[in-house]
C-alpha positions in Angstrom: 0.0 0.0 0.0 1.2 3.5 -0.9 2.2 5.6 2.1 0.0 8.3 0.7 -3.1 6.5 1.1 -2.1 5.2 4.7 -3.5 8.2 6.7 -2.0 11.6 8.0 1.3 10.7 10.0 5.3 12.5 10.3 6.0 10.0 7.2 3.2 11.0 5.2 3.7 14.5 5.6 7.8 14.0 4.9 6.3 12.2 1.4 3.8 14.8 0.4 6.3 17.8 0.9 9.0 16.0 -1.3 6.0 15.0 -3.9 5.2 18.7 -3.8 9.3 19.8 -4.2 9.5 17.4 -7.3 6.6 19.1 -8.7 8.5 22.2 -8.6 11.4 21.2 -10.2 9.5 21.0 -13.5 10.4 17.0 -13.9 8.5 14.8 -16.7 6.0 12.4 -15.1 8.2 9.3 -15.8 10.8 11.2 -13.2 8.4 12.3 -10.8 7.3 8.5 -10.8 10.7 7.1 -10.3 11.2 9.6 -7.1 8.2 8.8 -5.8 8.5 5.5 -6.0 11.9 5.3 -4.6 10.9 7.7 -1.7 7.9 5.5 -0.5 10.7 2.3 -0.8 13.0 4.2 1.5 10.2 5.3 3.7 8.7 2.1 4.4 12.0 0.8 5.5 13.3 3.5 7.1 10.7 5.8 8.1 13.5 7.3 11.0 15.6 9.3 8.8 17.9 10.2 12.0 18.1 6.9 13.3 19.2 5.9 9.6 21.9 8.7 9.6 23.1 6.7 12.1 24.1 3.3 10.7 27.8 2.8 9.7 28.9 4.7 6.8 28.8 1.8 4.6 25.7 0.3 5.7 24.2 3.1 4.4 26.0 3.7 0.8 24.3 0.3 0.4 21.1 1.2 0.9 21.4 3.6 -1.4 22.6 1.3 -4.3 19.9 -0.7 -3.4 16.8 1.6 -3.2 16.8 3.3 -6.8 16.1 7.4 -6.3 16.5 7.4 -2.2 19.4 10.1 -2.9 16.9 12.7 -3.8 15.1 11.9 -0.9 17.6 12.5 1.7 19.4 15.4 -0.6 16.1 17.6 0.3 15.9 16.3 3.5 19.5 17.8 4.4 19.0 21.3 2.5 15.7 21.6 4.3 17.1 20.6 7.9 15.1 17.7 8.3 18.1 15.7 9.3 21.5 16.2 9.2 24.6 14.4 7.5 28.6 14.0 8.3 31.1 15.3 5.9 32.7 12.4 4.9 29.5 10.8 4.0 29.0 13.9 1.7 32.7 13.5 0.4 32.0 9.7 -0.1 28.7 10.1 -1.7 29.6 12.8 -4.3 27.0 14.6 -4.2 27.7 17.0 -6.7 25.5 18.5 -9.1 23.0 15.8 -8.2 21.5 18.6 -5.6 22.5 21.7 -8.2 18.5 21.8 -9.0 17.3 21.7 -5.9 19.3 24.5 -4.4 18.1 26.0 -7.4 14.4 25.9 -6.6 14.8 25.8 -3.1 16.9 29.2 -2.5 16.1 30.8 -6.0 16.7 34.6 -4.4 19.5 33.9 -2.8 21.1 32.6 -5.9 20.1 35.2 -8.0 21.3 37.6 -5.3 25.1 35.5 -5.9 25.3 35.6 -9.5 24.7 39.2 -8.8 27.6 39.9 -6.9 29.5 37.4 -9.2 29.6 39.6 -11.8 30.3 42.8 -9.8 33.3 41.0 -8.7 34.1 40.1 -12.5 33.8 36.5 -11.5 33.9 34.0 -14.7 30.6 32.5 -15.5 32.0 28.9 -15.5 33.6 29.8 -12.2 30.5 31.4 -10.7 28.8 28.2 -11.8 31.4 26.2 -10.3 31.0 27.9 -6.9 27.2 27.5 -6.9 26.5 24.2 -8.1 29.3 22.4 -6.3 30.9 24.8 -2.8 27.2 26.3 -1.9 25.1 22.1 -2.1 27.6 21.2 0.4 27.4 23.9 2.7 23.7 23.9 3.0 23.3 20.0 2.9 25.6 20.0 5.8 23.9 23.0 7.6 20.2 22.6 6.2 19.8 26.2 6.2 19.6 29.0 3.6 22.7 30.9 1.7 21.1 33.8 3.9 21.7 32.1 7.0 25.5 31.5 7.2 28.0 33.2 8.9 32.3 32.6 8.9 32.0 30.2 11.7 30.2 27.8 9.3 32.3 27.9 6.4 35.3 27.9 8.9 33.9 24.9 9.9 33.4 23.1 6.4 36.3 24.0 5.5 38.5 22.3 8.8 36.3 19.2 7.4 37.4 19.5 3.9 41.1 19.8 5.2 40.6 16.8 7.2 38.5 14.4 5.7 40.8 11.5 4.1 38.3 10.9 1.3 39.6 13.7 -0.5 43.1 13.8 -2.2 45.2 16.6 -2.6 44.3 18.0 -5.5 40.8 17.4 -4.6 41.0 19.1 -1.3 42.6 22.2 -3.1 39.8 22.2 -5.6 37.0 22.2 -3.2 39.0 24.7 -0.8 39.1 27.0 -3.4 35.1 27.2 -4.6 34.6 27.6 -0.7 36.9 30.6 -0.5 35.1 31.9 -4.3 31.8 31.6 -2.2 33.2 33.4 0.9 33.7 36.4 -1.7 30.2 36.5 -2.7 28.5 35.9 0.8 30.2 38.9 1.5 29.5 41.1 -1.1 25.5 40.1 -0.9 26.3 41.1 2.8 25.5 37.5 3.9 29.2 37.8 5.6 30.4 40.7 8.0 34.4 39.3 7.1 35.3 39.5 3.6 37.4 36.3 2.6 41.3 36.4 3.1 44.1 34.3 2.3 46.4 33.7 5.7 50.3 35.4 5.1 51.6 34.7 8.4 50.1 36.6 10.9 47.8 35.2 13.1 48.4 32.5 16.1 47.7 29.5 14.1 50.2 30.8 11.3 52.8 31.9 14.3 52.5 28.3 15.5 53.3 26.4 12.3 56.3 28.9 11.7 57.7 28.2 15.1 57.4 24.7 14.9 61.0 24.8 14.0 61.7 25.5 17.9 62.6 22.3 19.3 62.3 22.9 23.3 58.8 24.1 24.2 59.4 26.1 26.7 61.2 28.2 24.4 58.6 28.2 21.8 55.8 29.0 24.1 58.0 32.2 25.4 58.6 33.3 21.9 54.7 32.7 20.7 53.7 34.8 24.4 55.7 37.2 23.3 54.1 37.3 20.0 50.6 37.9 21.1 51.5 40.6 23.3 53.4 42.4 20.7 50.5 41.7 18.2 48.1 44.8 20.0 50.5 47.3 19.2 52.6 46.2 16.1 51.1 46.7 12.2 51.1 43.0 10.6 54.0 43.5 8.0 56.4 44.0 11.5 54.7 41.1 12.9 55.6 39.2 10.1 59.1 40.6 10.4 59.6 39.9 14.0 58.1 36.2 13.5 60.8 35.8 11.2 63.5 36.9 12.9 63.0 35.3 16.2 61.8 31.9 14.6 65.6 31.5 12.9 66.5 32.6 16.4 64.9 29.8 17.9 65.7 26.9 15.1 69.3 28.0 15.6 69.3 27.4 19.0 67.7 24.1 18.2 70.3 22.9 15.7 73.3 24.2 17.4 72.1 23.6 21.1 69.9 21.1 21.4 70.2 20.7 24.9 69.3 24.4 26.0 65.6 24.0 27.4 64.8 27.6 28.3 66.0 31.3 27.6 66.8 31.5 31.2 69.9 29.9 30.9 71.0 31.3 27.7 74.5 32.6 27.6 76.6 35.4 26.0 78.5 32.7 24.4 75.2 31.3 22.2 74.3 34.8 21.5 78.1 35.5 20.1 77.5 32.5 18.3 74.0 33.3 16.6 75.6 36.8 15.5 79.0 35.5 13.8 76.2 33.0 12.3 73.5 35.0 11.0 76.3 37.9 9.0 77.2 34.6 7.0 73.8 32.8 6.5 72.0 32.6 3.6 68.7 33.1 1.6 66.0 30.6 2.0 63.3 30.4 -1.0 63.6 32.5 -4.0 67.0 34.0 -2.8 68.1 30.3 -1.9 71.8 30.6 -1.6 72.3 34.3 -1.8 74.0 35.8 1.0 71.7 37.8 3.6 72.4 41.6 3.2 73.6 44.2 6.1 69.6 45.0 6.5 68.8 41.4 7.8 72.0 41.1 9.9 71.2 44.2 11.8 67.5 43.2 11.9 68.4 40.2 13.8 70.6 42.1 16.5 68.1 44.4 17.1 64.9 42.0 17.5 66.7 39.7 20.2 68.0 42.5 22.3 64.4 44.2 22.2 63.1 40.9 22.6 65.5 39.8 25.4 65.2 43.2 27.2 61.4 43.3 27.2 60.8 39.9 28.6 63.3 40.8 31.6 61.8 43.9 31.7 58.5 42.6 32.0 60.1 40.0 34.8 59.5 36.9 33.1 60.7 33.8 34.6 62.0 32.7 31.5 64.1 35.9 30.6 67.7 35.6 31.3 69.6 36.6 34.9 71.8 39.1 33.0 72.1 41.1 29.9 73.3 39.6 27.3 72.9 41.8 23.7 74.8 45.4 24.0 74.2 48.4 21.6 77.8 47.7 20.6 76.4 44.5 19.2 74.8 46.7 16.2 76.5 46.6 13.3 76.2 50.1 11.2 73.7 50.5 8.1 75.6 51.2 5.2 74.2 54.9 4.2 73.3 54.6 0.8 72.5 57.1 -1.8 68.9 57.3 -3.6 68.7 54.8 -6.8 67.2 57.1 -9.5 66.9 56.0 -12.9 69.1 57.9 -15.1 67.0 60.7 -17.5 67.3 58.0 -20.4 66.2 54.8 -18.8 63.1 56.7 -16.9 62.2 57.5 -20.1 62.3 54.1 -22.3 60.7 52.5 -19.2 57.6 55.1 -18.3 57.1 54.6 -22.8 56.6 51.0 -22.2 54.5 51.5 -19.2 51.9 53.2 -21.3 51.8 50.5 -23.2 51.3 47.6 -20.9 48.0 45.8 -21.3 46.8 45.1 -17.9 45.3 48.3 -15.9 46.3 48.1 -12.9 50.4 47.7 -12.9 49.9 50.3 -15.8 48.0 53.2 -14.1 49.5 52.4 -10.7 53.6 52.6 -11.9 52.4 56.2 -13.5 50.7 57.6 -10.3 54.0 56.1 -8.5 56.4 58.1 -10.7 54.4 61.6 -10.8 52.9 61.4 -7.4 56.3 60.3 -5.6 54.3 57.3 -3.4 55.4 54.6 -1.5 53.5 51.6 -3.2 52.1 50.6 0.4 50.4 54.2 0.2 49.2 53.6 -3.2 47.6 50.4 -2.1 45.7 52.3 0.4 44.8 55.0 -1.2 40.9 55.4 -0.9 38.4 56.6 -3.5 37.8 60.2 -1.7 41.5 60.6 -1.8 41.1 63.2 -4.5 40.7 67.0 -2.8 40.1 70.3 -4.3 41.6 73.4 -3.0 40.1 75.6 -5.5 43.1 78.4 -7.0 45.5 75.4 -5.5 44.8 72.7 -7.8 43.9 69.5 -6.9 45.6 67.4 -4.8 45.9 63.9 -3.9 45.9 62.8 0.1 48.3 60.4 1.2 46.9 57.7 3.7 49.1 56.6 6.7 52.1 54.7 5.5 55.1 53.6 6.5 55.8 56.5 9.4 52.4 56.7 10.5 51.2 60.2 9.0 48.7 61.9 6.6 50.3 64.2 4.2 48.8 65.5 0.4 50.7 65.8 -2.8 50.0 68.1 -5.9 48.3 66.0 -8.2 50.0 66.3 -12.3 47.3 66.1 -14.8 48.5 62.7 -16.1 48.2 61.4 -13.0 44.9 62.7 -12.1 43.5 61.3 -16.0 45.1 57.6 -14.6 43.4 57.7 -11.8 39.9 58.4 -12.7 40.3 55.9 -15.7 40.7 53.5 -13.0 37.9 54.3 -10.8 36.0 54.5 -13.7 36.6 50.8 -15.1 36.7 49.6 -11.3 32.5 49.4 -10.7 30.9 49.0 -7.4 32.0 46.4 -4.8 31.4 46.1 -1.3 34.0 48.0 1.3 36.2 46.2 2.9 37.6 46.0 6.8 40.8 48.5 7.0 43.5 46.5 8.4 44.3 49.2 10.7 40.9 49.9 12.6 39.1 47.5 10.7 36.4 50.4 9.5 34.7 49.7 6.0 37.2 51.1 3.7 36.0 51.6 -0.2 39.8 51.2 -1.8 41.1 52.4 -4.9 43.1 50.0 -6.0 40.3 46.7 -6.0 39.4 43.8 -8.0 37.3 41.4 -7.8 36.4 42.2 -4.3 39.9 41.5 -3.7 42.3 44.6 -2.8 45.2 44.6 -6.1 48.9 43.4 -3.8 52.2 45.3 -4.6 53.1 41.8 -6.8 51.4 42.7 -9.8 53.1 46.0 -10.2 56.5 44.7 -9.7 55.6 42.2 -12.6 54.2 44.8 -14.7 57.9 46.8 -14.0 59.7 43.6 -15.2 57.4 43.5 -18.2 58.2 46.9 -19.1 61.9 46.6 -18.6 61.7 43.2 -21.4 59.4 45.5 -23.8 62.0 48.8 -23.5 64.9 46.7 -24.2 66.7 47.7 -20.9 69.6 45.4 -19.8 73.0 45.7 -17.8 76.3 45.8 -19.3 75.9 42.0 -19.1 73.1 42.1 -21.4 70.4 41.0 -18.0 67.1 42.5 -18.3 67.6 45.6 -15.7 66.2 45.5 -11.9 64.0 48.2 -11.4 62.0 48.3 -8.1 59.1 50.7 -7.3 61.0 52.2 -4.6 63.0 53.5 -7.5 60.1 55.6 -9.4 59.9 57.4 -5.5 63.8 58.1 -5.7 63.4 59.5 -9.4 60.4 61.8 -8.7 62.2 63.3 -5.8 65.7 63.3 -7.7 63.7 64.8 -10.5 62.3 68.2 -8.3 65.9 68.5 -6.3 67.6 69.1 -9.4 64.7 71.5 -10.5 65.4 74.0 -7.6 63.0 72.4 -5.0 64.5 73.2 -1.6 64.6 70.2 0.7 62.4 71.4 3.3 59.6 71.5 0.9 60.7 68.3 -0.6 60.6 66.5 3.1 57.1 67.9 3.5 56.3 66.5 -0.2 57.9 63.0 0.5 56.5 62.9 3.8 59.7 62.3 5.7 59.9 62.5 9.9 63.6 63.9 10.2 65.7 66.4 7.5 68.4 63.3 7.3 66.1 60.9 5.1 65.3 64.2 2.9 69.2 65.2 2.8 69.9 61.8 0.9 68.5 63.5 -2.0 71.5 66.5 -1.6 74.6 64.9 -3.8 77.1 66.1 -6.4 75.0 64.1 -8.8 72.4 66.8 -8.5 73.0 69.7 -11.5 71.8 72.0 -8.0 74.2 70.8 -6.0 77.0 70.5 -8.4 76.3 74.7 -9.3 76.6 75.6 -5.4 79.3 73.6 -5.1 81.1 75.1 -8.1 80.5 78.3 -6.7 81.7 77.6 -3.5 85.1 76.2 -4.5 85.3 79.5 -6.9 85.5 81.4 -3.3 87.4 78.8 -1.7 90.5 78.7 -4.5 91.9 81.9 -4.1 92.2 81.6 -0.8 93.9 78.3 -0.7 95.8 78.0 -4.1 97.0 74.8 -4.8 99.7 74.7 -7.6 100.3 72.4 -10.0 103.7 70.6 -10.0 106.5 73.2 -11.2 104.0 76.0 -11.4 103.5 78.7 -8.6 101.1 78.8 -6.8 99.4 82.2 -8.2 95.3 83.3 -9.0 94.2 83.0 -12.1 93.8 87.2 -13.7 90.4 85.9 -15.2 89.3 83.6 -12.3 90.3 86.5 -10.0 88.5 89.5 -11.9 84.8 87.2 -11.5 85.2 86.2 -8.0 82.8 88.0 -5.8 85.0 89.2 -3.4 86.7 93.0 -2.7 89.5 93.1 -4.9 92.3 95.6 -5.4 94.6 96.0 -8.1 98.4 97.4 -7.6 100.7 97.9 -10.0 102.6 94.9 -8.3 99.8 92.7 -8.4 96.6 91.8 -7.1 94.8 91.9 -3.6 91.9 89.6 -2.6 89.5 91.1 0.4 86.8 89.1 1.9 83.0 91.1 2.0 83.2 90.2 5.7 86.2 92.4 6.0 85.0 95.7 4.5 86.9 97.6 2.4 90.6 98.1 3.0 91.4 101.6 4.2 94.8 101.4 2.3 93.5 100.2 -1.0 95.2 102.0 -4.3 96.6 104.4 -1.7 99.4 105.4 -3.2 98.3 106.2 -6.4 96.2 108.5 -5.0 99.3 110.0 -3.3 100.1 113.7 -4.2 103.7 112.4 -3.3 103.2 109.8 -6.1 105.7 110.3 -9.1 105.7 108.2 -12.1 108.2 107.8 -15.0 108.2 106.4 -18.5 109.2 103.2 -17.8 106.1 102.4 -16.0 103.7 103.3 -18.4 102.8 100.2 -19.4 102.4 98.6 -16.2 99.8 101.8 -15.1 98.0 101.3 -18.5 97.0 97.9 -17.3 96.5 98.5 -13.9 93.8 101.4 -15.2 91.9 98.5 -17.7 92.0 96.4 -14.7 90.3 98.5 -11.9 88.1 99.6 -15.1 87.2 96.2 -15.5 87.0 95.6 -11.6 84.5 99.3 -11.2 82.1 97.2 -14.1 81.8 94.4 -11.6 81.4 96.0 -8.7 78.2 97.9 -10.0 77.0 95.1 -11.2 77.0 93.5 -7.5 75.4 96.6 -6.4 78.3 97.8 -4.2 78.2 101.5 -4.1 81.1 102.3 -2.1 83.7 100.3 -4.4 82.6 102.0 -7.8 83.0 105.1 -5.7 86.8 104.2 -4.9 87.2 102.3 -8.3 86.4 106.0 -10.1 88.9 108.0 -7.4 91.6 104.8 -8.7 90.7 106.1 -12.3 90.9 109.2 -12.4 94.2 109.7 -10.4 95.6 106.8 -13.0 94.6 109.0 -16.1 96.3 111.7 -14.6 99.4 110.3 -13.6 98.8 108.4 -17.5 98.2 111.8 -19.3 101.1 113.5 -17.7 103.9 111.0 -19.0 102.5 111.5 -22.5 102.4 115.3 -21.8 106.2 114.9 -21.2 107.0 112.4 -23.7 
């Protein structure tokens, strides 16, 4: 006897609201036959659907081989919540896209409200199908609740059982833990989700505990972790990262070097000697494998463990050791290096083949670097109001807290300003994302996707750039050109234009006048011309004479330099401004005692083009007082000049 004639009971009622969830489907009667009949089948034997879920795993695979169309049957019954299912039976069932439909029907809103935000996010249709028909039917025949419904702690918890369920192999698991991390994007941008999807780079404490696992004695891995989260409330996550680093090759030195050390508290100055001499000579892991370690690194590791050693004794840890054991002299001394512009020629070729790169993002981002003079950490957060308008000032672009932790605004160049509204143009609407700093909703510029654009892509589109431009070493290797670099040529670039430095700083948005002065070298055309003019006043003052020459002023040099200068008839005389003029200058030929003969005609004649020469300069400079003497010098010497031809 059909169930559906047997009266009004739980099993009935199951029947009839499957029945009616077929109809809906829009199935041919031939189907809807075969899933009713294989319902009632199920039913009769099993009309306690939990108490079935219950049986070993294999038990009930073989009902299901046995009792043609019981799948459907227990498929709604999960997405509806009328009983719930383990993962690995899931896994070990494939479900699939045999429960695609069904979602369909069931959650028709919520799945129009998806493939909505899919293609905001410029999501792929086949991926966007991908996501929906495979990552969302697991989630909800595990939860039995709406797309609506969900929140992080239920995908967190799919996805610890798609990470640990050994039905899955690798390439399986990476598979289905990336449609779950596709459908964490669109929960979020529907607003399902009040965390947006991330990918884990190290920080956190399950990340710190995988990287210190390298830390043979516990005790001193659980210091180094403690330490960790404390730090974590007032450190930014790129130090964290940094400091994680650092202190984990710390700790997995200790560990191959002295095994038998159980605790920092009875670490000695000897070990610490040891891990210095060690860590100048290490080198690269990864990428860099086998490269040396730079001066940067070196000093990074002295200065983590003495903070690191000092706080935890400061703090009185048990653990910290009795004495102290890293001393400033420990440091070693940062090279001071200069600014690596790109010479005229290369900035050039490369910003040519930047126009010309295909992908928008490195393309418009490398051309706001060089003409706005950012940091590419700033340009990354640079927010869509970032654009202000000062009226008669222009328009400028504000900087958002960077690497020293302050605001600052920089003139925006028209080029720049045409880049970056292309960009916000083409960029559409998507949903604001947490600010790492405060975690407020933050509508970035620089976003894809739903995903904020990383500093990677520009690099790449730098090395792409460089290939297309031709640019190589005297080797003939493609030339390395860093971001960093378009920073040091924009600044370069207004130095040698006459920008003084203090406006510069303020431009740059440096803390002290030392990272500013790095900018001030002979290499500058501005630097080299006050230079030039300083040695010009420095020369006659501290001749140096060629071998075999003496060591005498150049006439010409001497006659430009801006000094008070005197001409006698047995030479020259070079006063300082700071000295005023010489009370004794030209004196004697201003004498009424002073006689002159033939002989010394010549020598007067060019004494008189001289001081002409010298009274021409001096009015030039604007000093009154020496054209005043210069003209007394002239007249008496066309006296004394006009007398000896009188005679001759």
């Amino acid at each position: 006897m059909s169930l559906l004639a047997a009266g009004h009971d739980p099993v009935t009622d199951l029947l009839v609201d499957y029945l009616g969830h077929c109809d809906a489907l829009g199935l041919k009667d031939e189907a809807l036959r075969a899933r009713r009949i294989g319902a009632e089948k199920f039913l009769e034997r099993h009309p306690d659907l939990d108490a079935w879920w219950r049986r070993p795993m294999d038990a009930r695979l073989t009902d299901l081989s046995r009792i043609a169309m019981a799948w459907p049957l227990l498929g709604w019954a999960l997405l509806t919540g009328r009983c719930r299912s383990d993962i690995d039976f899931l896994v070990r069932k494939k479900f699939g896209h045999s429960l695609a439909r069904a979602v369909e029907v069931l959650y028709a809103n919520d799945i129009a409200s998806l493939r909505a935000a899919s293609a905001r996010l410029g999501m792929t249709e086949v991926w966007t199908e991908a996501i929906i028909h495979s990552a969302l039917p697991l989630v909800l025949t595990f939860f039995g609740r709406s797309p609506a419904t969900l929140d992080g702690a239920d995908l967190d918890l799919i996805e610890d059982g798609v990470r640990d369920t050994p039905m899955f192999t690798v390439a399986m698991r990476r598979s289905r833990r990336g449609h779950l991390h596709g459908l964490r994007r669109l929960l979020y941008e529907t607003g399902t989700l009040d965390r947006p999807a991330r990918i884990q780079h190290g920080d956190g404490p399950t990340s710190r505990e995988r990287r210190l696992e390298v830390v043979g004695a516990v005790e001193i891995r659980g210091t180094i972790l403690r330490y960790l989260e404390l730090r974590s409330a007032v450190l930014r996550p790129a130090t964290m990262e940094k400091l994680l680093s650092s202190l984990a090759i710390f700790g997995e030195f200790l560990t191959d070097r002295y095994p038998g050390l159980t605790s920092l508290a009875h670490l000695e100055r000897s070990q610490v000697e040891a891990y210095f001499t060690w860590s100048a000579t290490r080198t690269w892991r990864g990428r860099f494998e086998g490269r040396p370690v730079g001066p940067w690194p070196v000093t990074e590791a002295v200065i983590t463990l003495r903070s690191f050693l000092q706080d935890i004794a400061a703090w009185g840890w048990a653990e910290a050791p009795p004495r102290r054991l890293v001393f400033s002299t420990d440091t070693p001394k940062l090279p001071s290096l200069l600014p690596r512009a790109l010479p005229p020629d290369v900035d050039t070729a490369l910003m040519a083949a930047v126009a010309g790169l295909k992908d928008d993002f490195p393309r418009i981002a490398i051309t706001l670097l060089r003409l706005t003079g950012l940091r590419i950490g700033e340009l990354l957060d640079l927010e869509l109001d970032c654009v202000l308008d000062y009226g008669s000032s222009g328009r400028w672009l504000r900087v958002p807290l960077g690497k020293l932790n302050s605001e600052r605004s920089v003139p925006l160049h028209p080029l720049a300003e045409d880049a970056l509204e292309q960009w916000c143009t083409r960029r559409g609407r998507q949903r604001a994302l947490p600010h790492p700093r405060d975690s407020r909703p933050t509508d970035f510029v620089f976003m894809r996707g739903g995903r904020r654009l990383r500093s990677r892509a520009v690099q790449q589109g730098l090395a792409e750039a460089v290939r297309v431009a031709g640019l190589t070493t005297t080797e003939g290797a493609p030339l390395h050109v860093v971001a960093h670099q378009l920073r040091h040529t924009y600044a370069t670039e207004l130095v040698n234009s006459g920008m003084s430095l203090q406006a510069l700083m303020a431009l740059l948005g440096h803390s002290s006048p030392e990272m500013t002065l790095r900018y001030a070298t002979l290499a500058s055309p501005t630097l080299k011309t006050a230079y030039e003019v300083a040695m010009g006043k420095v020369r006659p003052r501290i001749p140096v004479a060629t071998m075999g020459r003496p060591a005498v002023p150049d006439r010409v040099g001497w006659l430009a330099q801006e000094m008070l200068k005197t001409r006698v008839a047995h030479g020259y005389c070079a006063r300082e401004l700071v000295a005023e003029a010489c009370p004794y200058a030209n004196v004697c030929e201003s004498c009424a005692n002073f006689v002159a003969t033939p002989e010394f005609a010549p020598v007067l004649e060019a004494q008189l083009a001289d001081i002409a020469a010298l009274r021409i300069d001096a009015a030039t400079r604007g000093w009154a007082s020496e054209v005043a003497r210069h003209d007394r010098v002239i007249i008496s010497l066309e006296g004394h000049l006009a007398r000896l031809r009188a005679r001759a």
